[in-house]
N, CA, C and O atoms as a DFTB+ gen file, in Angstrom:
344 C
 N C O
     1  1      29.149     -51.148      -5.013
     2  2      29.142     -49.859      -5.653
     3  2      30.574     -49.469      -6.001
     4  3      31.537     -49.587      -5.243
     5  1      30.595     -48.951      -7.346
     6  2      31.711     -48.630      -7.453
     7  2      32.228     -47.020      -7.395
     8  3      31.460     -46.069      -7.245
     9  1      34.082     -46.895      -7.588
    10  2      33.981     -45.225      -6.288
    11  2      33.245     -44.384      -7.449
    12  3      32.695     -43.401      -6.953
    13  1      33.106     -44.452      -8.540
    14  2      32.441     -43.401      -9.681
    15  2      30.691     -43.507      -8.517
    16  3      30.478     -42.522      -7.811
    17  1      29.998     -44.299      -8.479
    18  2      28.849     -44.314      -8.434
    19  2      28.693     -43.253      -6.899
    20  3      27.931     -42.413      -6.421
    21  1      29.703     -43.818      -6.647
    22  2      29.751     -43.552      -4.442
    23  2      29.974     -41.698      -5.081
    24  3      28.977     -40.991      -4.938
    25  1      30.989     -41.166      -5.605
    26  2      31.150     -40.043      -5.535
    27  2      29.885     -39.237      -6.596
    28  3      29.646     -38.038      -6.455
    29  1      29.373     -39.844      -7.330
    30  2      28.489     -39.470      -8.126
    31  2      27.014     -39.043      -6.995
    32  3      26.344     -38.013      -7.072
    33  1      26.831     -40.149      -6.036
    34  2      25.835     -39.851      -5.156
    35  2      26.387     -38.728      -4.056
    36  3      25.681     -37.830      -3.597
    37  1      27.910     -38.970      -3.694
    38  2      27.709     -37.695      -3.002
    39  2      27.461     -36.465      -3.689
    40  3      26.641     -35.616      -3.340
    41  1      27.968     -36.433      -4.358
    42  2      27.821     -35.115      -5.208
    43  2      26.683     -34.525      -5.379
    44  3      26.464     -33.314      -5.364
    45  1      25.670     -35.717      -5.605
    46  2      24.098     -35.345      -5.819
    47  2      23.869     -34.483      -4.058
    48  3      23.636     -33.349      -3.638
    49  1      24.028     -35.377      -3.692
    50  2      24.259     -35.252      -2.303
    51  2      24.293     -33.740      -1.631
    52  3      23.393     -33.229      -0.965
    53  1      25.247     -33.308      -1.892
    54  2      25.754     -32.043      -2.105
    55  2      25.006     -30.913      -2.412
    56  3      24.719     -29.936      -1.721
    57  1      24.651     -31.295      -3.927
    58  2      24.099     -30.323      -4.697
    59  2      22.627     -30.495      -3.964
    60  3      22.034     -29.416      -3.956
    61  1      22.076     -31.289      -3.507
    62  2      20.708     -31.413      -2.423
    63  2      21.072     -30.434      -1.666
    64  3      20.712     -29.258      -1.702
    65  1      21.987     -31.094      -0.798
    66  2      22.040     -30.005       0.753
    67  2      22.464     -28.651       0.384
    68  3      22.112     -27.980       1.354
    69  1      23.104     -27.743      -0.594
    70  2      22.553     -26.885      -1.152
    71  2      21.803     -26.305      -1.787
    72  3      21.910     -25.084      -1.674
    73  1      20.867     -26.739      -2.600
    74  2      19.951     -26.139      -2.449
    75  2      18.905     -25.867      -1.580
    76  3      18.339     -24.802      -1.332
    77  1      18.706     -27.172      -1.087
    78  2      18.130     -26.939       0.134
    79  2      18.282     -26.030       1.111
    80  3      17.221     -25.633       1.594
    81  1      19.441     -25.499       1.628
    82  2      20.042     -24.353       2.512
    83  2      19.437     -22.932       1.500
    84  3      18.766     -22.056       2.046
    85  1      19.685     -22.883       0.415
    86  2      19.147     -22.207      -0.796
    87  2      17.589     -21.727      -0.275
    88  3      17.092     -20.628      -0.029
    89  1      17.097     -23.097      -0.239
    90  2      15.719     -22.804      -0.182
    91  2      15.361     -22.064       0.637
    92  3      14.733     -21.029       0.417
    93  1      15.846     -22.648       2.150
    94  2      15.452     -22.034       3.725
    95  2      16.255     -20.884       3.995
    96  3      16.062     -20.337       5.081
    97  1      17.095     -20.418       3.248
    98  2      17.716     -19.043       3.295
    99  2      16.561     -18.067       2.607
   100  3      16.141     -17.021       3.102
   101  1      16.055     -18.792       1.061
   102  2      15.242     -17.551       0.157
   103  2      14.066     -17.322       1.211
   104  3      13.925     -16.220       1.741
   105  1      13.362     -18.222       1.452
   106  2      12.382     -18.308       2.369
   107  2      12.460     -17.394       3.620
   108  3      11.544     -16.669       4.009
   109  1      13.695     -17.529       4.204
   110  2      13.513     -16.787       5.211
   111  2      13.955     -14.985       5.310
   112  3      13.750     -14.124       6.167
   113  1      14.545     -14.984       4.163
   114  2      14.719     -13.805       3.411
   115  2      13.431     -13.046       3.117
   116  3      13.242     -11.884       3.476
   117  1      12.641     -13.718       2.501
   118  2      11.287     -13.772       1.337
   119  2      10.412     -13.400       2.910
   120  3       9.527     -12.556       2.767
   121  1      10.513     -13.712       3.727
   122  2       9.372     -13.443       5.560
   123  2       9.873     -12.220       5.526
   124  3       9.103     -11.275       5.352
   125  1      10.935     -12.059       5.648
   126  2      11.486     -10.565       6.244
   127  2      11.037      -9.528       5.081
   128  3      10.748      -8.394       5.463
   129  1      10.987      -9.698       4.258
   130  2      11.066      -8.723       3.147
   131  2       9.310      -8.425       3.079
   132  3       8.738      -7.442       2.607
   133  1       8.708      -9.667       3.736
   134  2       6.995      -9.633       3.887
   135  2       6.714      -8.592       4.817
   136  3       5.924      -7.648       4.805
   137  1       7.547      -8.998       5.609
   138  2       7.116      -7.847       6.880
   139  2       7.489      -6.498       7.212
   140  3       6.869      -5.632       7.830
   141  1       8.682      -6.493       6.653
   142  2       9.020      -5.085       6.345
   143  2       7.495      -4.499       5.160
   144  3       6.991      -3.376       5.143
   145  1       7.311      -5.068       4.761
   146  2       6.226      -4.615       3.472
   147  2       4.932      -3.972       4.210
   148  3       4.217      -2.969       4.202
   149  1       5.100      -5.137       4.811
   150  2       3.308      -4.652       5.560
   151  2       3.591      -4.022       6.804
   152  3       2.637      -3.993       7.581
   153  1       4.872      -3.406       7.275
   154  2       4.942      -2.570       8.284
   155  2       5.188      -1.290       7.446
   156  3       5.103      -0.308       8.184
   157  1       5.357      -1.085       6.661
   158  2       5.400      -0.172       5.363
   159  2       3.507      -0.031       5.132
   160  3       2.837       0.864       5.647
   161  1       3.209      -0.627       4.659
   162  2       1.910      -0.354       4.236
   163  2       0.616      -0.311       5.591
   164  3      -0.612      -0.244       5.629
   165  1       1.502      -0.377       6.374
   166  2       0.016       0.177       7.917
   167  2       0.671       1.363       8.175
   168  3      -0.097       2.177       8.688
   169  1       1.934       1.827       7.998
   170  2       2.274       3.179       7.830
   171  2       1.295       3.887       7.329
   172  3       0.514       4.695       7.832
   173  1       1.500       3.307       5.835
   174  2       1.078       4.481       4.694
   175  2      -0.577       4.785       5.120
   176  3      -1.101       5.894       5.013
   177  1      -1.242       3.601       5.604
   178  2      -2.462       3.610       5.718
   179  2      -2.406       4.344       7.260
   180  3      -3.473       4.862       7.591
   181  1      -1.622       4.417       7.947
   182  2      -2.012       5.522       9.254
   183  2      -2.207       6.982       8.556
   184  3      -3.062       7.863       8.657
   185  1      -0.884       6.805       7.722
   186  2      -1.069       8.664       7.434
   187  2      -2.441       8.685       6.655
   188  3      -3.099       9.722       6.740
   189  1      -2.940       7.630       5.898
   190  2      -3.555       8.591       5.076
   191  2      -5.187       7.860       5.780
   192  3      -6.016       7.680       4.889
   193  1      -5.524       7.577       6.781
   194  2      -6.562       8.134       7.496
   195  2      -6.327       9.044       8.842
   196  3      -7.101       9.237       9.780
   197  1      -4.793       9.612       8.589
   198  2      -5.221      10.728       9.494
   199  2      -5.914      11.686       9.296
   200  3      -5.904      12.246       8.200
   201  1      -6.539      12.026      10.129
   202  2      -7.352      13.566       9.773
   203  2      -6.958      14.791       9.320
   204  3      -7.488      15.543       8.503
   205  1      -5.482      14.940      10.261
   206  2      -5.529      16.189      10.167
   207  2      -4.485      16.093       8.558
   208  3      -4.338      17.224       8.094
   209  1      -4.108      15.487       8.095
   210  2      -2.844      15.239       6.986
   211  2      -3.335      14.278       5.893
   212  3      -3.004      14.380       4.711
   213  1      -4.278      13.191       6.467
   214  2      -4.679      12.224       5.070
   215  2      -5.589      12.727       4.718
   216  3      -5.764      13.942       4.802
   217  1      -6.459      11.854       4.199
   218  2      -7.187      11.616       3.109
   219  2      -8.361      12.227       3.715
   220  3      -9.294      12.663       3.041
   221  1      -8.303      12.269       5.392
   222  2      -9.649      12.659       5.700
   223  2      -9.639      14.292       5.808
   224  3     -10.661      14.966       5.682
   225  1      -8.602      14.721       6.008
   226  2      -7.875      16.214       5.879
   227  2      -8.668      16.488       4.195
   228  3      -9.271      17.540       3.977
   229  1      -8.563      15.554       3.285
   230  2      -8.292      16.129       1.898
   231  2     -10.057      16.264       1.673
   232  3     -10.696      17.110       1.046
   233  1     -10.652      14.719       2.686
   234  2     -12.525      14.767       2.287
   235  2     -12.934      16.091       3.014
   236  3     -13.790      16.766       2.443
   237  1     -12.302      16.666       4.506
   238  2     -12.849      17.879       4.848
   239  2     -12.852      18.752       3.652
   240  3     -13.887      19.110       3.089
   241  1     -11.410      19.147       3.209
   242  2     -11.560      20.096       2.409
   243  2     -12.389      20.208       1.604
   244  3     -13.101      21.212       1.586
   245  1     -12.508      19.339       0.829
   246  2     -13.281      19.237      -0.415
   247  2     -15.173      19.362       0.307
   248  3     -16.056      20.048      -0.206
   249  1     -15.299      18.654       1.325
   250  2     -16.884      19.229       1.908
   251  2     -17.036      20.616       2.258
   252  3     -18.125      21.171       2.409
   253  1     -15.936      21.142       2.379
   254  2     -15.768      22.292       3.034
   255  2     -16.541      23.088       1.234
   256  3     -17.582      23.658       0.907
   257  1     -15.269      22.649       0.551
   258  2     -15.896      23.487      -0.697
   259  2     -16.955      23.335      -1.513
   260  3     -17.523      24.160      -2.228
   261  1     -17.179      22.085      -1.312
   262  2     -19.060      21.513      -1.786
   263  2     -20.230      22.706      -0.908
   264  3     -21.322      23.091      -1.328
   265  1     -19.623      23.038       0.255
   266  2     -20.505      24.165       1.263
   267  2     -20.486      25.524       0.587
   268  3     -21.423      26.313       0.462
   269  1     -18.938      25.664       0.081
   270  2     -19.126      27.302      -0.101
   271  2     -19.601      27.249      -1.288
   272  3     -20.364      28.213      -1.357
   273  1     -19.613      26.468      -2.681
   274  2     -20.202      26.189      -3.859
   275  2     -21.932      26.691      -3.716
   276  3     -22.651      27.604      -4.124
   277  1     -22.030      25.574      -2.948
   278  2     -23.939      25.446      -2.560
   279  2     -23.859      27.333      -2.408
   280  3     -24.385      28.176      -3.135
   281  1     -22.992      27.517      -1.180
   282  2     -23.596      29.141      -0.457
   283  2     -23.754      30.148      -1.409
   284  3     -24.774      30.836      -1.368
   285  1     -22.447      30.444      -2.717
   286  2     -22.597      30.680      -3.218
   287  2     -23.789      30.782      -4.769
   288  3     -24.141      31.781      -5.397
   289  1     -24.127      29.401      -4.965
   290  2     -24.848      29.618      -6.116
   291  2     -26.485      29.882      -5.353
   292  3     -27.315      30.529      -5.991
   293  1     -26.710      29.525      -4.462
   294  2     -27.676      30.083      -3.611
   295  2     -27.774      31.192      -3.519
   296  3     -28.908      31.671      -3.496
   297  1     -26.228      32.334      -3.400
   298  2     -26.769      33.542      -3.371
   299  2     -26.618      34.097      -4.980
   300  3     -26.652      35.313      -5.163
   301  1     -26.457      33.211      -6.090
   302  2     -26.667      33.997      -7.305
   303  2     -27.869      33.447      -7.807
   304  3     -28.262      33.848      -8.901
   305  1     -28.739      32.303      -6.980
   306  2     -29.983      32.500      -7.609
   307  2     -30.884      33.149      -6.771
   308  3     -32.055      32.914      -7.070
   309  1     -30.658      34.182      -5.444
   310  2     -31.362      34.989      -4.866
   311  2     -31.506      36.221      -5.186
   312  3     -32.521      36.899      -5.020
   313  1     -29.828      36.768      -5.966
   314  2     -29.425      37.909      -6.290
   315  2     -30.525      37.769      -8.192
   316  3     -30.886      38.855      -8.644
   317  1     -30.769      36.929      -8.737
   318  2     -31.206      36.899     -10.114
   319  2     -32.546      36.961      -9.477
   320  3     -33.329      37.810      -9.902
   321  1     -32.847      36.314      -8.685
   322  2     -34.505      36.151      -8.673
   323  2     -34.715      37.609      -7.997
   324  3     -35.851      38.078      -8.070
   325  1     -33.735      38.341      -7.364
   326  2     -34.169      39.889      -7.193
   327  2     -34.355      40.897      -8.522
   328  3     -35.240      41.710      -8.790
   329  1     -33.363      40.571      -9.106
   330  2     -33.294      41.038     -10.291
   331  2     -34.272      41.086     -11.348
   332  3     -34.554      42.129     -11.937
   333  1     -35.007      39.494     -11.696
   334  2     -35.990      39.321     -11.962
   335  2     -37.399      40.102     -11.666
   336  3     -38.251      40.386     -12.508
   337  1     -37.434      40.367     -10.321
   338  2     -38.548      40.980      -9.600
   339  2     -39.089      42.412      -9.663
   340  3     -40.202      42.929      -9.580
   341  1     -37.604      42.908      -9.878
   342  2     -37.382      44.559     -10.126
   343  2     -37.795      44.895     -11.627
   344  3     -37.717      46.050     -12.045
């Protein structure tokens, strides 16, 4: 082998074992950045089946007002059907 060929392979050489380090750096970068994510997103999902603050806070409300809706139009078709009667 001659020294062109010898330094030509290290070089390759080289440019291997960096990227390679490349690789297992992005990679292990790329885990952390996973897990931060999904410790982020069981957050978001605690708050928003909490009761008193998520989403289940927001379904009370809204049953709450499906109740007074009903109570109400119940009492304007009791108050008409009096009306009616008279």
């Amino acid at each position: 082998m001659s020294p062109g060929e010898i330094l030509a392979l290290a070089g390759v050489a080289i440019i291997a074992l960096g990227l390679g380090m490349t690789w297992i750096r992005n990679g292990r970068s790329q885990a952390k950045r996973d897990g931060v994510m999904e410790e982020r997103i069981k957050g978001i999902n605690k708050q928003l089946e909490d009761p008193s603050t998520g989403l289940g806070a927001i379904k009370e409300s809204v049953d709450n007002m499906k109740v007074h809706c009903a109570e109400v139009t119940s009492s304007f078709k009791e108050r008409l059907k009096n009306l009616e009667e008279d």
